[in-house]
Backbone as CSV, one residue per row, in Angstrom:
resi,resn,N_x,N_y,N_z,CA_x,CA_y,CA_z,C_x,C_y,C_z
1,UNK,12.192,-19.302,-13.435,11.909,-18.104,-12.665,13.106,-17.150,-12.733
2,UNK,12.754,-16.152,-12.937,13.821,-14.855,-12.579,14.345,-14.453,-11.242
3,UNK,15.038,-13.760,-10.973,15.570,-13.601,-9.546,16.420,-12.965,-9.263
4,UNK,15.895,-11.402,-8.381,16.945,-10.181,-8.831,17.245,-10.322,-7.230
5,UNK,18.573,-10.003,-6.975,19.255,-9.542,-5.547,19.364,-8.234,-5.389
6,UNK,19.426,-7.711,-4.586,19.477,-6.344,-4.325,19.869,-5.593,-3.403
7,UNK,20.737,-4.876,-2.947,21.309,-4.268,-1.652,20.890,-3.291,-1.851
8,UNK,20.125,-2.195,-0.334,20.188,-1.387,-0.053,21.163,-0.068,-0.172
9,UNK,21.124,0.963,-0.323,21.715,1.652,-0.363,22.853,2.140,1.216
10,UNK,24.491,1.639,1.368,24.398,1.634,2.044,24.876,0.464,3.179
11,UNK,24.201,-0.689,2.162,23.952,-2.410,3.038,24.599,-3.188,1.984
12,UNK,25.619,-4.258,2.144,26.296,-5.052,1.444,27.236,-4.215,0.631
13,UNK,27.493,-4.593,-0.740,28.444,-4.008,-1.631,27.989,-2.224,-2.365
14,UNK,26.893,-2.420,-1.690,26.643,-0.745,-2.614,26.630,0.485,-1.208
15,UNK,27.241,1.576,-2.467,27.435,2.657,-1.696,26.736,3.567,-0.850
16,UNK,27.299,4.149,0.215,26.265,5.245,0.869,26.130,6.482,0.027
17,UNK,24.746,6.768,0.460,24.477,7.956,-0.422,25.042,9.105,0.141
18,UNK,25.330,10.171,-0.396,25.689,11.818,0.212,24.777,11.936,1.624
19,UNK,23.544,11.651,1.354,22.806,12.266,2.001,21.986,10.827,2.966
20,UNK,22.887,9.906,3.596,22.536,8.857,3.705,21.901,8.415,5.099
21,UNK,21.747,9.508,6.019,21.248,9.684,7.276,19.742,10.185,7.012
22,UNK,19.306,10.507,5.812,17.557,9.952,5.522,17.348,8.599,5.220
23,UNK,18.283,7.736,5.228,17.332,6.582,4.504,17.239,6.269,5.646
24,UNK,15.886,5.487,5.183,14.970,4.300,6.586,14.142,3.536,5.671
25,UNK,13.157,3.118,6.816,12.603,1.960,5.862,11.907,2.094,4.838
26,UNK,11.249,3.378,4.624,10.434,3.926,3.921,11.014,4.310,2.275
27,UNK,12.525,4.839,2.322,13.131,5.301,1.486,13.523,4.096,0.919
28,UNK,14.297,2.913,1.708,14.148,1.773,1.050,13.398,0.737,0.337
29,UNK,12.151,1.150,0.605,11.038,1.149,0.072,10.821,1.180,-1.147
30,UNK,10.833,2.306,-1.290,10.758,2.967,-2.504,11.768,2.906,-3.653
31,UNK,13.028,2.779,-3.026,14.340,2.110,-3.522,13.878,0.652,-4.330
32,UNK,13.426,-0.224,-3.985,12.917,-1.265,-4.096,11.539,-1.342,-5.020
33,UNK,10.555,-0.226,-5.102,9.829,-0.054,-5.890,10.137,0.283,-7.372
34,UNK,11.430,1.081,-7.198,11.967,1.752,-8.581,12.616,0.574,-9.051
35,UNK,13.852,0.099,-7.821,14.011,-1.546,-9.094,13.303,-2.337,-9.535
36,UNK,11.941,-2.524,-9.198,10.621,-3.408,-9.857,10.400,-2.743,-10.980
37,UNK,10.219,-1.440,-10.680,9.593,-0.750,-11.670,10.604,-0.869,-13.402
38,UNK,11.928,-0.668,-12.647,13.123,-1.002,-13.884,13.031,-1.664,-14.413
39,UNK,12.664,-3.079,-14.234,13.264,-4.190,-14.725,11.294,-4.872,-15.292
40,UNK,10.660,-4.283,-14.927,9.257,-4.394,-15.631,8.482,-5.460,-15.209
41,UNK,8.568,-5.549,-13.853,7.795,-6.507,-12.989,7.347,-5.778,-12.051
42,UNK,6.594,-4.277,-12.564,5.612,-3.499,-11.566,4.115,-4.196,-11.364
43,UNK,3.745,-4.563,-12.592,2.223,-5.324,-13.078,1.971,-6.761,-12.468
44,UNK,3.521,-7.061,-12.044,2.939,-8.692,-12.120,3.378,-9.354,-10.685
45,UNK,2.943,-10.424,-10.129,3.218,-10.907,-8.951,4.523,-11.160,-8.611
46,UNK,4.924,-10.988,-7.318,6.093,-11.294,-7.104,6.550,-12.089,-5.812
47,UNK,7.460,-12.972,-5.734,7.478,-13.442,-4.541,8.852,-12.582,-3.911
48,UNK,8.573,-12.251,-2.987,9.129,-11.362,-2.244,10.101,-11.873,-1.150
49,UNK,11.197,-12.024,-0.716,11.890,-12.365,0.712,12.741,-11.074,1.218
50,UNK,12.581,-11.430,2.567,13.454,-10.233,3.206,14.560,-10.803,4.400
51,UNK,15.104,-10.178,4.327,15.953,-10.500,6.184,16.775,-9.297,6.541
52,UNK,16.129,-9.578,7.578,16.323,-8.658,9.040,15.143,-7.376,8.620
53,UNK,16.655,-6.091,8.426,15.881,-4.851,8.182,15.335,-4.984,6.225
54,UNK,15.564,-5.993,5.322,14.689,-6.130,4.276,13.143,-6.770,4.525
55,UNK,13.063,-7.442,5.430,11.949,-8.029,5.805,11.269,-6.902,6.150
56,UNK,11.645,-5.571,7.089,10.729,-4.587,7.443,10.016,-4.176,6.010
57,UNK,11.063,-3.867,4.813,11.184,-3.208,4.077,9.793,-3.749,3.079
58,UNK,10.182,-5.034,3.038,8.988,-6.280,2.322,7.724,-5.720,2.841
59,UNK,7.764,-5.866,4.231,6.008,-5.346,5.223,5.426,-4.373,4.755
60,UNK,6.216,-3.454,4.344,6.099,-2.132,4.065,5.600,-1.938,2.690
61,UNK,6.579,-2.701,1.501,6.151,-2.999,-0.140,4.944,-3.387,0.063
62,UNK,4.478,-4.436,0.693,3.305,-5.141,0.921,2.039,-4.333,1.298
63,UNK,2.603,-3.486,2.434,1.027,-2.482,2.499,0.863,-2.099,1.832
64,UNK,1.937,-1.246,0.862,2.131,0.006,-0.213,1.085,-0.487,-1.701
65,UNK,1.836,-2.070,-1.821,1.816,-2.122,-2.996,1.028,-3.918,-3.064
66,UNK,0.158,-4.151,-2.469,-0.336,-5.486,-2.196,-0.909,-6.271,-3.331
67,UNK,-1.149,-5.989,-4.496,-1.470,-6.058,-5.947,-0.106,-6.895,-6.487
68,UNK,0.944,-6.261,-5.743,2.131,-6.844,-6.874,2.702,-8.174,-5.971
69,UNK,2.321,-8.361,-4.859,2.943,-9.178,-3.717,1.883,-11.147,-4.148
70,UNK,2.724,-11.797,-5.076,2.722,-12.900,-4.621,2.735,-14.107,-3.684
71,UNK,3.551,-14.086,-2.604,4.035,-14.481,-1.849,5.368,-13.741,-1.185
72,UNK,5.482,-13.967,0.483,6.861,-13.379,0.656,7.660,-14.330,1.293
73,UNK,8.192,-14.065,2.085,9.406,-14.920,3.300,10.155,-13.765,3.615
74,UNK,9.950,-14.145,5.102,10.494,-13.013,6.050,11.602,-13.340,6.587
75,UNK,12.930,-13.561,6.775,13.544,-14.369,8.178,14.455,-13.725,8.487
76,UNK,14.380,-13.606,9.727,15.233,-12.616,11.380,13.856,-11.042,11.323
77,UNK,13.271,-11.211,10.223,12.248,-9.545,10.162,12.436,-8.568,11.468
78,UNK,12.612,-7.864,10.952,12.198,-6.534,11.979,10.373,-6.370,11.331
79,UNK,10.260,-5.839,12.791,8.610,-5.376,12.813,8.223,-3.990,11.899
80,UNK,7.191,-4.215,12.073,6.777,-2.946,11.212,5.909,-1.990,12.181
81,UNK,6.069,-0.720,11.909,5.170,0.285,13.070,4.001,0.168,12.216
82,UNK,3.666,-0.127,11.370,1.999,-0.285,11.020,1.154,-0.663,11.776
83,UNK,0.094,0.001,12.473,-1.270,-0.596,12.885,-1.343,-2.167,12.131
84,UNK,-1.595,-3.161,13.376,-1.768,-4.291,12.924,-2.983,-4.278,11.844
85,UNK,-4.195,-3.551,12.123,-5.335,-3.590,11.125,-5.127,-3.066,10.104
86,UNK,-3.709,-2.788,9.682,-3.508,-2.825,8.219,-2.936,-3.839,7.906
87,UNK,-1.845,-3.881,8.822,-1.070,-5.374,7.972,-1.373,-6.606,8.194
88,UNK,-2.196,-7.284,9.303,-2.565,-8.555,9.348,-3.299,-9.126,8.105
89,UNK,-4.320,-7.930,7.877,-5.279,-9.037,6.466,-4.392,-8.829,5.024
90,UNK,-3.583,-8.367,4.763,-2.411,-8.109,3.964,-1.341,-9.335,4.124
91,UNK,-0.668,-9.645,5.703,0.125,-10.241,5.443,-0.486,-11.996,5.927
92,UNK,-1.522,-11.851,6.123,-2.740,-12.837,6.118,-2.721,-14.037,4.831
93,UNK,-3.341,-12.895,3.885,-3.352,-13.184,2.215,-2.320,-13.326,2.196
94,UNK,-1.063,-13.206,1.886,0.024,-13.258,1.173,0.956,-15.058,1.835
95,UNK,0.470,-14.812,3.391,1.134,-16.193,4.092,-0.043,-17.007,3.699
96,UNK,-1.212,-17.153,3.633,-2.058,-17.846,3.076,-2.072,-18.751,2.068
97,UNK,-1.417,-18.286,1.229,-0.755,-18.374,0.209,0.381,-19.903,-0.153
98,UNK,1.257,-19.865,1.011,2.125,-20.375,1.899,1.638,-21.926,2.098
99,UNK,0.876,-21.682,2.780,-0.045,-22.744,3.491,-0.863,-23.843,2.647
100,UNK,-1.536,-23.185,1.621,-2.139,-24.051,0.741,-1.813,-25.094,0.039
């Protein structure tokens, strides 16, 4: 298996941006979409983990992008402001998964 690490912009060893009082979870998000997208594991399943404010970030990949979400692991997660009736049958399937 492959296995990319990744810091936020900001969080751990990488830098704040100029303009670094927009990022939130959303921007990190997307941050996180473009490194999938880089490295050419947009198409294919992925198992996903988060902690703390990456776990929000995961909830969030997961609504966005639920096609590419293999499995995740959440631990310390922050919540997500999503209407539960989006993310329960989303993060349903994906812990389901888990279980089997």
């Amino acid at each position: 298996h492959d296995v990319l690490l990744m810091d936020f912009y900001g969080h751990g060893r990488s830098p704040f941006l100029p303009n670094f009082f927009h990022m939130n979870i959303f921007t990190s998000m997307r941050q996180l979409r473009k490194l999938i997208e880089h490295v050419g594991w947009a198409k294919e399943k992925v198992v996903l983990a988060g902690v703390s404010f990456g776990g929000g970030v995961a909830q969030h990949y997961a609504l966005r992008y639920p096609e590419n979400i293999e499995r995740m692991l959440l631990l310390g997660s922050v919540g997500s402001p999503e209407p539960h009736t989006r993310l329960v049958p989303i993060l349903t399937r994906v812990f389901g998964k888990l279980v089997r």
